[in-house]
N, C-alpha and C positions, 0 to 999 in steps of 0.2 A: 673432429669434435667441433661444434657450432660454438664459436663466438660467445661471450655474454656480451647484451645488447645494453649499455649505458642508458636512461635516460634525465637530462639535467632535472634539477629540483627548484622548485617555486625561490624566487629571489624575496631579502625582507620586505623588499617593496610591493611585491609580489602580495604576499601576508595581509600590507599593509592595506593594500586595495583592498581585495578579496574581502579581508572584516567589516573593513567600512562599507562596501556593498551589502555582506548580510546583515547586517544591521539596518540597515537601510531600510532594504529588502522587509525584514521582521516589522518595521515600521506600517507596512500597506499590504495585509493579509488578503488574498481570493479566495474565496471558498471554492470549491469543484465545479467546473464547467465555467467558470466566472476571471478565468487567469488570462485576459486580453491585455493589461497591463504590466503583470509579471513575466508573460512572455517576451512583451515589446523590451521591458528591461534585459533581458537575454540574451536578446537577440545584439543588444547595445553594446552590450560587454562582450559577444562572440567575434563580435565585428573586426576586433584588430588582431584576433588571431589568425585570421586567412584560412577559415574551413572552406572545400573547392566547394560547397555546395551549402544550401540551409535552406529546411523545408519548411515552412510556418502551417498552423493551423490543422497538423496535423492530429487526426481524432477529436479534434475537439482543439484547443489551446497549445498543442504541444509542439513544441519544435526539436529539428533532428538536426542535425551538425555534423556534416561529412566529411573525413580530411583522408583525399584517397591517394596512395602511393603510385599508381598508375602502373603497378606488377601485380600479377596476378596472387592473389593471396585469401584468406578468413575476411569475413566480414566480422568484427569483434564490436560489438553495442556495450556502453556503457550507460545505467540509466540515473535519473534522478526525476523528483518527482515536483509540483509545482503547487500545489494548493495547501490552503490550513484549513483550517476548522473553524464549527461556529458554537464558539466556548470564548465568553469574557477573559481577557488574560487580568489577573491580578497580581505577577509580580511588580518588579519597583525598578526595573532598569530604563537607562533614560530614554534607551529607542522603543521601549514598549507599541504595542498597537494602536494605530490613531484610528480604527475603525471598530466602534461598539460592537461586542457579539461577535468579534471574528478575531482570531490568532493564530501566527505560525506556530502552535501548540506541540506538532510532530516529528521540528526539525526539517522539514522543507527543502527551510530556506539553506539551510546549510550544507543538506544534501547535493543542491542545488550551484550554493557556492564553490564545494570540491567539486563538480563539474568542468565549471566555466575556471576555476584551478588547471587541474586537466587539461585543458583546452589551450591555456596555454605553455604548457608543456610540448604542446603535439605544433605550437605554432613554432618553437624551436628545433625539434626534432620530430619530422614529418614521418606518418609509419612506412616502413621499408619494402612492405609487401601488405596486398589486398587495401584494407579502411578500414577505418574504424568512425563509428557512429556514437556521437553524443547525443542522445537522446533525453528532452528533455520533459517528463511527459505531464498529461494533467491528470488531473479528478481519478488520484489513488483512492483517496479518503472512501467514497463510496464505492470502489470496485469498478468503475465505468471506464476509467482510462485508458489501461491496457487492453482491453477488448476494445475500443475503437479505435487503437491506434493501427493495433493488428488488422481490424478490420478495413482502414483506408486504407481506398485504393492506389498509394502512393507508399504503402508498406515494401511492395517487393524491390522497389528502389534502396531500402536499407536492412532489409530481413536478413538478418544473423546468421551465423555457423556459432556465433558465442557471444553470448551475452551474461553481463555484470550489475550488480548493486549491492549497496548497502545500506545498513539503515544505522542511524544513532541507537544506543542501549544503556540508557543510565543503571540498569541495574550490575553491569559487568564493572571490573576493573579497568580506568582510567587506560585507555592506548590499547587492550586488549580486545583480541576479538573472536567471536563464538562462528564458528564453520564444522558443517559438517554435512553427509552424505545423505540422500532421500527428506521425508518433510520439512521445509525448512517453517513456515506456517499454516494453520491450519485452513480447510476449506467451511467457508460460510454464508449465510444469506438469511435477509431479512425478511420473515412473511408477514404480512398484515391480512387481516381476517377481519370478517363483517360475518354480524349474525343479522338476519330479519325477520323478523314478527310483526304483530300491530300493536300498536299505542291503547291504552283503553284508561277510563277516570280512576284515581287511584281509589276512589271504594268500591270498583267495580273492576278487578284485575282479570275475572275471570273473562270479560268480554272480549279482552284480548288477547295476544299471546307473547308472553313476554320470554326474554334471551336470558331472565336472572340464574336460573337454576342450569342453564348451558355453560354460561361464559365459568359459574362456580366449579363446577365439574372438569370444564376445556379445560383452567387453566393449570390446575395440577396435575391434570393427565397429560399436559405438553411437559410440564416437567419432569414427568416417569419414564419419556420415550428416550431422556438420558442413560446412559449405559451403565454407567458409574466405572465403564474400565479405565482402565490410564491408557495415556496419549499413543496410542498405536493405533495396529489396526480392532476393528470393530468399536472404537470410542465414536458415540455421539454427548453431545449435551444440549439441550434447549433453557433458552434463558427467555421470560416475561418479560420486557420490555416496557409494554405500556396497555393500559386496559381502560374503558367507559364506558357507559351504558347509559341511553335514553336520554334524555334533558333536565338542565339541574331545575327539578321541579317536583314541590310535592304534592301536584295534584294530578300526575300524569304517571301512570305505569307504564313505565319503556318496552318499546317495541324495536330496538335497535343494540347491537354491543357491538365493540371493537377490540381485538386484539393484537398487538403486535409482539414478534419473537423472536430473537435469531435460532437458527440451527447451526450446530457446528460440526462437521468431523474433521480426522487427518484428515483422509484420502478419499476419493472426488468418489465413488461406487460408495463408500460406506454414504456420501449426501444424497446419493441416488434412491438408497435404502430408507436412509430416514424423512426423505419427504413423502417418498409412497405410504412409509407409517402415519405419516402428520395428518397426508392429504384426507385419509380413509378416515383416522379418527374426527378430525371436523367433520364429515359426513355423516359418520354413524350420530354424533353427539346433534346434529342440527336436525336429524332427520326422527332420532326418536324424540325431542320435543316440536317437532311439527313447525319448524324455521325455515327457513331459505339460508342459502350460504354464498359467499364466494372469497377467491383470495388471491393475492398476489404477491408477486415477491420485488425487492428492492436489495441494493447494496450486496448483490452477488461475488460470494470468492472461488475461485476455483483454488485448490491447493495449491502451495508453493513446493516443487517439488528438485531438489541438487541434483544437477548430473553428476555422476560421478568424475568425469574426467575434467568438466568444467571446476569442480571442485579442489579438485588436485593441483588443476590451475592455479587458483585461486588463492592454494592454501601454501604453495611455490611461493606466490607472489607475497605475499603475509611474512614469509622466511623473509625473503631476503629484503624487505621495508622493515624487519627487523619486531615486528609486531607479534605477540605473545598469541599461541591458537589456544582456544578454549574450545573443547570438544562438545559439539551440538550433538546429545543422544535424544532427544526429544524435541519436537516441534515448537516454537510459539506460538501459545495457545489462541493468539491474535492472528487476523490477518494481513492478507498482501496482495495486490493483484499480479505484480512480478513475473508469479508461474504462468502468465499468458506468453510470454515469451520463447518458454522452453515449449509447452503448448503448440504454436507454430511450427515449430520445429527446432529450433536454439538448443543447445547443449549450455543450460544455464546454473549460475551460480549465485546465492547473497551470504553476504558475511553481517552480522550483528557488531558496532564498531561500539567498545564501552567508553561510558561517560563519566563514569564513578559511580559508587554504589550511594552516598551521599547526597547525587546528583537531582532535582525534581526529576519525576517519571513524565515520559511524554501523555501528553490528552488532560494535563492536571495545568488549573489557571496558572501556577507558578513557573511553567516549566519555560526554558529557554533553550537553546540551542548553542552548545560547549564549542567556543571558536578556536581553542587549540587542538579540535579534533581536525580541522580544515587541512593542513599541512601532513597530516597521517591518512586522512582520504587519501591526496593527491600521491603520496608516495603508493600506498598500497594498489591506485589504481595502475600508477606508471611500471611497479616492476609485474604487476601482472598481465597488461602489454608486453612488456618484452620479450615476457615466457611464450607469450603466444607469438610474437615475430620469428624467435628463435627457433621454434617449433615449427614453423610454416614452410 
């Protein structure tokens, strides 16, 4: 019978740092692509835990943190993510955002903190067998992260047999946490659309050809390509975003419209389907009022999808940190880039860690990041480590 594997737990002092970091931290938000600071903090705080290795710059901003047992074993990634958002923060807490237009709005920074928690865990009891990877990564916000990260060429130095996250959830019960098997969020992507016509004098609309009676048409017909089923498979939905048309002027009939959209589904074949839908429809709509078109997409998700055994893991590890499972039968409706992980190849897992239901919701100016959740990361991640050393 294998051993149960011990591992020590964050000391108060321990607590004590850690907050005062994320607080810190919360104080000087990076938006996506823009965490050369945040990283360098990171890497500050990794520093005296003695990981045998630390990669910087990877993907973009992101740094990995190796602490390899020198026996042959799983490669187990642990993630967190690194950027906020560019949303004014208006609560009233004293380390609030000292940069206009920008805040750790998603919880980050906290994610972030259970991390570099972690870490030093692992600097007291070193893993037994194989490494494990703290990966620390950037620009979730827009979907870019995880696919660069996977994409440097510096990936197969820490590319997973299992990989871990979680995210904050203010809408669950305080300590509680939602897991469970197959989607964990949904798949999405942003398209921006351009119509073209010509400009002509507004008492003379005919001499032009204007995108009004397209863009009126496009934009309800983007919202009909939603399915209306529930969150399985064959759900789509499309959401308007943002619309304009020609110059604010009234002597000029527009010769130009803009649309922006997300598309959502579960699972990554149903996105397949509904951009071929989307794609056709702008076509036909631009082509029978005599336009030009084109379009592109931003802020791409691929679904986030549970392995099952990594889950199992995961949901082990929950047990014995003593943490309440709230059964995940439906995806959130949000996304994640995470599932690039399991993508590569990783048998991966995320758990939803609750805030209180009372709690601000993350992406709303008031929201903050619950610092006695810090201490229930770090256990949850340590005994789901162990399951995995135990196992190996």
């Amino acid at each position: 019978m294998t051993n149960r594997l011990v591992l020590p737990s964050p000391t108060d002092e321990d607590l004590r740092e850690l907050t005062d970091f994320r607080q810190d931290l919360h104080r000087y938000p990076e938006l996506s692509g823009e965490e050369r600071e945040t990283a360098r903090r990171v890497c500050e705080m990794l520093a005296p835990t003695r990981p045998d290795k630390v990669l910087t710059e990877v993907g973009g901003h992101g740094v990995a943190a190796i602490y390899d047992s020198g026996a042959p074993g799983p490669t187990i990634l642990f993630r967190s993510e690194l950027d906020a958002l560019p949303i004014q923060e208006l609560g009233e807490v004293e380390y609030r955002s000292t940069v206009p237009g920008k805040a750790h709005l998603c919880g980050h920074d906290g994610h972030s903190t259970i991390l570099l928690g972690f870490a030093r865990i692992l600097s007291r009891a070193r893993p037994t067998s194989g490494r494990v990877v703290l990966m620390f990564q950037p620009a979730e916000e827009n979907g870019a992260g995880a696919v660069a990260v996977v994409a440097d060429p510096r990936y197969p130095e820490i590319k997973p047999d299992w990989a871990f996250s979680l995210h904050n959830a203010p809408e669950l019960e305080f300590g509680s946490a939602k897991l469970g098997v197959g989607p964990a969020n949904c798949a999405s992507r942003g398209i921006r659309i351009r119509l073209t016509g010509s400009t002509a004098h507004a008492s003379r609309p005919a001499d032009g050809r204007s995108p009004m009676l397209a863009i009126s048409e496009l934009m309800p017909a983007l919202l009909a390509c939603g399915s209306g089923k529930p969150l399985g498979p064959g759900f789509t939905m499309v959401t308007v975003t943002h619309a304009s048309m020609g110059a604010e002027s009234f002597g000029v009939a527009p010769g130009e419209a803009k649309i922006m959209a997300t598309l959502r589904t579960v699972y990554d074949d149903d996105m397949e389907k509904l951009v071929a839908k989307v794609e056709g429809l702008i076509a036909e709509t631009a082509k029978r009022h005599g336009l030009s078109f084109e379009f592109s997409y931003d802020d791409v998700f691929a679904a986030s999808i549970n392995d099952a055994e990594a889950t199992t893991i995961l949901s082990d590890g929950m047990e014995r940190a003593g943490i309440k499972r709230v059964d995940q039968t439906v995806p959130s409706v949000g996304s994640e880039d995470f599932g690039q992980f399991g993508l590569s190849g990783a048998k991966a897992a995320m758990l939803f860690l609750g805030s209180g239901p009372d709690w601000p919701r993350v992406h709303t100016p008031e929201y903050d990041f619950r610092d006695e959740l810090i201490p229930i990361g770090i256990r949850i991640f340590s005994e789901t480590l162990a399951i995995c050393m135990e196992n190996s």
